[in-house]
N, C-alpha and C positions, 0 to 999 in steps of 0.2 A: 386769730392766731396766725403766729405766719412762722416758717420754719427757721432756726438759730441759724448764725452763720458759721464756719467750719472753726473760727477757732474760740465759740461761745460754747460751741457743742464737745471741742477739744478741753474744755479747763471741766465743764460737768465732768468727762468719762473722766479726768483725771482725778477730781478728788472725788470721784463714788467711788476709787476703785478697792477699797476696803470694806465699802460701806454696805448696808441692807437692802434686799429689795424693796422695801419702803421706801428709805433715805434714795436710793439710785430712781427712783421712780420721781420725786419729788423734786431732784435734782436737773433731771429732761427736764420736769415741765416748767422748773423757774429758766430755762433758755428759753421758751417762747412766750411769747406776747400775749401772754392771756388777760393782764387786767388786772389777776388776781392779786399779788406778792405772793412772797416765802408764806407768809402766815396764814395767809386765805386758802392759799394751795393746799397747805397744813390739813385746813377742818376742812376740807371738802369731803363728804362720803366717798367712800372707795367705789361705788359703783360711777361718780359723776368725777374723780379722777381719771378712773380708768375712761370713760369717754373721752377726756382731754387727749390720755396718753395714746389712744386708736388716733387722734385724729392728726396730731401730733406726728404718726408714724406714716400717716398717710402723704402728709408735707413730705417728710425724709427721704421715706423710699418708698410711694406707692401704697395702693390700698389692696394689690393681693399679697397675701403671706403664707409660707410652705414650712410646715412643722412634721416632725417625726417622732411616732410615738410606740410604746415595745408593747404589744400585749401583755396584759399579766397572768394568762394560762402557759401560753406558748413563748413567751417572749420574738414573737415575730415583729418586724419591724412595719410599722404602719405610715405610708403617707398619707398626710391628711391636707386640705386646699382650704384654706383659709380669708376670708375678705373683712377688712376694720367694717365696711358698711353694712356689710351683713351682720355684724356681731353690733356695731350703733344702732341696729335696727329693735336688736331687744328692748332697749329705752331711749325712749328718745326726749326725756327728762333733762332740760339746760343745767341746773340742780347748780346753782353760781354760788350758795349758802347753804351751811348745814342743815341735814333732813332730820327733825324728831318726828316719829310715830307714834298716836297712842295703840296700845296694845291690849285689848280685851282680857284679863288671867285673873282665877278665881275671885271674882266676885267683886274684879276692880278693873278699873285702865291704868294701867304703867305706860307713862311717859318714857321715851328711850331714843336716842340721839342714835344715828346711824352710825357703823365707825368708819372714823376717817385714820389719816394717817398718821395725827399724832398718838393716836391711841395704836395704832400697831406699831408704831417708836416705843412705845411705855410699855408694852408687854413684852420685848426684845430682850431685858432681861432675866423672860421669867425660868424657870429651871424644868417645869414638865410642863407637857397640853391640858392639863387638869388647872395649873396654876393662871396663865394665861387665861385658858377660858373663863375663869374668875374675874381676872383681871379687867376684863375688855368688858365683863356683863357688868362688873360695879362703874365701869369710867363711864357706859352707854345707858345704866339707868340708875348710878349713883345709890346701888344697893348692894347688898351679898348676902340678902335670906333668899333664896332660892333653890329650891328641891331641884334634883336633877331633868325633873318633868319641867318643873316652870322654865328653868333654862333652857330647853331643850324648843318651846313654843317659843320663845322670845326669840332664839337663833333663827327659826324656821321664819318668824314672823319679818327679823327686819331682813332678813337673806330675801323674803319676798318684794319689799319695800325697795331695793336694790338690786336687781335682778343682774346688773352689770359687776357687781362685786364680786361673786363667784358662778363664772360661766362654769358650764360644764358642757363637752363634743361628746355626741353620739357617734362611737365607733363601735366597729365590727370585721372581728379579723377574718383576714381571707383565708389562713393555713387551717384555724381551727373551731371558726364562728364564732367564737368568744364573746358577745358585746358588751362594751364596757364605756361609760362615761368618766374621761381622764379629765382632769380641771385644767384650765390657761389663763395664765397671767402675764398679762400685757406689759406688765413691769419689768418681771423677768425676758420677757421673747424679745423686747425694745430694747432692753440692756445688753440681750445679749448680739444683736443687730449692731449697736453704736460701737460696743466694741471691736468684732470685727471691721466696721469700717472703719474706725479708729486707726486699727495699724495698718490695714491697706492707704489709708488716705498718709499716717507718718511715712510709710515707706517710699509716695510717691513725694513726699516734702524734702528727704533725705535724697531723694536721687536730683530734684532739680539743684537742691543748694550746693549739692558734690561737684554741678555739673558748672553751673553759671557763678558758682561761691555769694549765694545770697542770703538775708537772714530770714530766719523761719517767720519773723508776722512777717514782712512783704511779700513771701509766697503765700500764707495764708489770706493775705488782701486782694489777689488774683482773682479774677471770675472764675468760673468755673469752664468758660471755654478757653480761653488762656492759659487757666494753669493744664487745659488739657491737650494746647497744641506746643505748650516749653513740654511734655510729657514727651509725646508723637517727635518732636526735635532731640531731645538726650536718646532716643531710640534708635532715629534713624544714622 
């Protein structure tokens, strides 16, 4: 994988910018060189996404990350120190093709495909978390007899088989002791990273073309030292 260039990473943020954090997660990761295509990226398990997309983030900006999170007692505001290698470290799973697991449940093995992201595309338009949850257990074992106990092992079960799919941080408020595990999605936190550099990086595209009257791809074709000594020149 090697990190997009500014203006492969500029046409993703612009057309996710409607879009899900599925669809916007899918859309970083077709800007890098993984191998995969659109379609492979598609069925990958969300936990072997979500490794691309840490590592992906590590290319961009680095591999520590700083997030803020509110208590849900006190609504105190918690920072919390984050690192993509520490969180790759929960699996260290390559996971290039989709994962099926068999699943031991009364008296049988269900076969059940881990989900990836086109199946959280396909439950995007479901109307409650009851429907959805349906949704995702027949796409992932191609059923819907299922008591709310069988569902209930099957979630636990491929959540285990995936362990990067849904991280959950052990925090602990300082005002009130509170602790609580609040969940991170790498989709969202990356998403929301590209955007703000999105307009910090337009804002410095609009002050050099103001300055020198040039068109936005041959400032985008700039290195990245150059377009940051024409910067340090329209300043001075």
């Amino acid at each position: 994988m090697r990190a997009p260039t500014p203006a492969t990473l500029l046409d993703a943020w612009e057309r996710g910018g409607e879009g899900s954090p599925a669809m916007r997660g899918l859309l970083l990761l077709d800007t890098a060189d993984t191998g995969l295509g659109r379609d492979g990226l598609a069925r990958l398990a969300i936990g072997r996404r979500d490794a691309l997309l840490l590592r992906l983030r590590q290319r961009l900006f680095g591999d520590a990350m700083e997030a803020v999170v509110a208590c849900p007692a006190c609504a105190a505001r918690v920072e919390l120190s984050l690192s993509c290698a520490g969180l790759l470290a929960v699996d260290a799973g390559d996971g290039e093709v989709p994962v099926a697991i068999d699943i031991p449940l009364a008296g049988k093995v269900v076969t059940a495909q881990l989900p990836a992201t086109v199946d959280l595309l396909a439950v995007e338009a479901c109307q409650t978390p009851a429907e959805a949850r349906d949704l995702l257990l027949q796409r992932c074992t191609g059923s819907l007899a299922w008591t709310d106990e069988e569902a209930t092992r099957l979630e636990a079960a491929m959540a285990a088989a995936d362990p990067l799919a849904d991280i959950e941080l052990a925090c602990h408020c300082p005002e009130c002791s509170r602790p609580w595990t609040p969940g991170f999605d790498i989709a969202r936190y990356l998403w929301s990273e590209v955007h703000a550099w999105a307009l910090r990086f337009l804002r410095e595209v609009d002050l050099i073309a103001r300055t020198y009257h040039w068109r936005e791809e041959d400032i985008l074709a700039l290195s990245p030292s150059r377009r940051q000594a024409y910067l340090e020149l329209c300043a001075s």
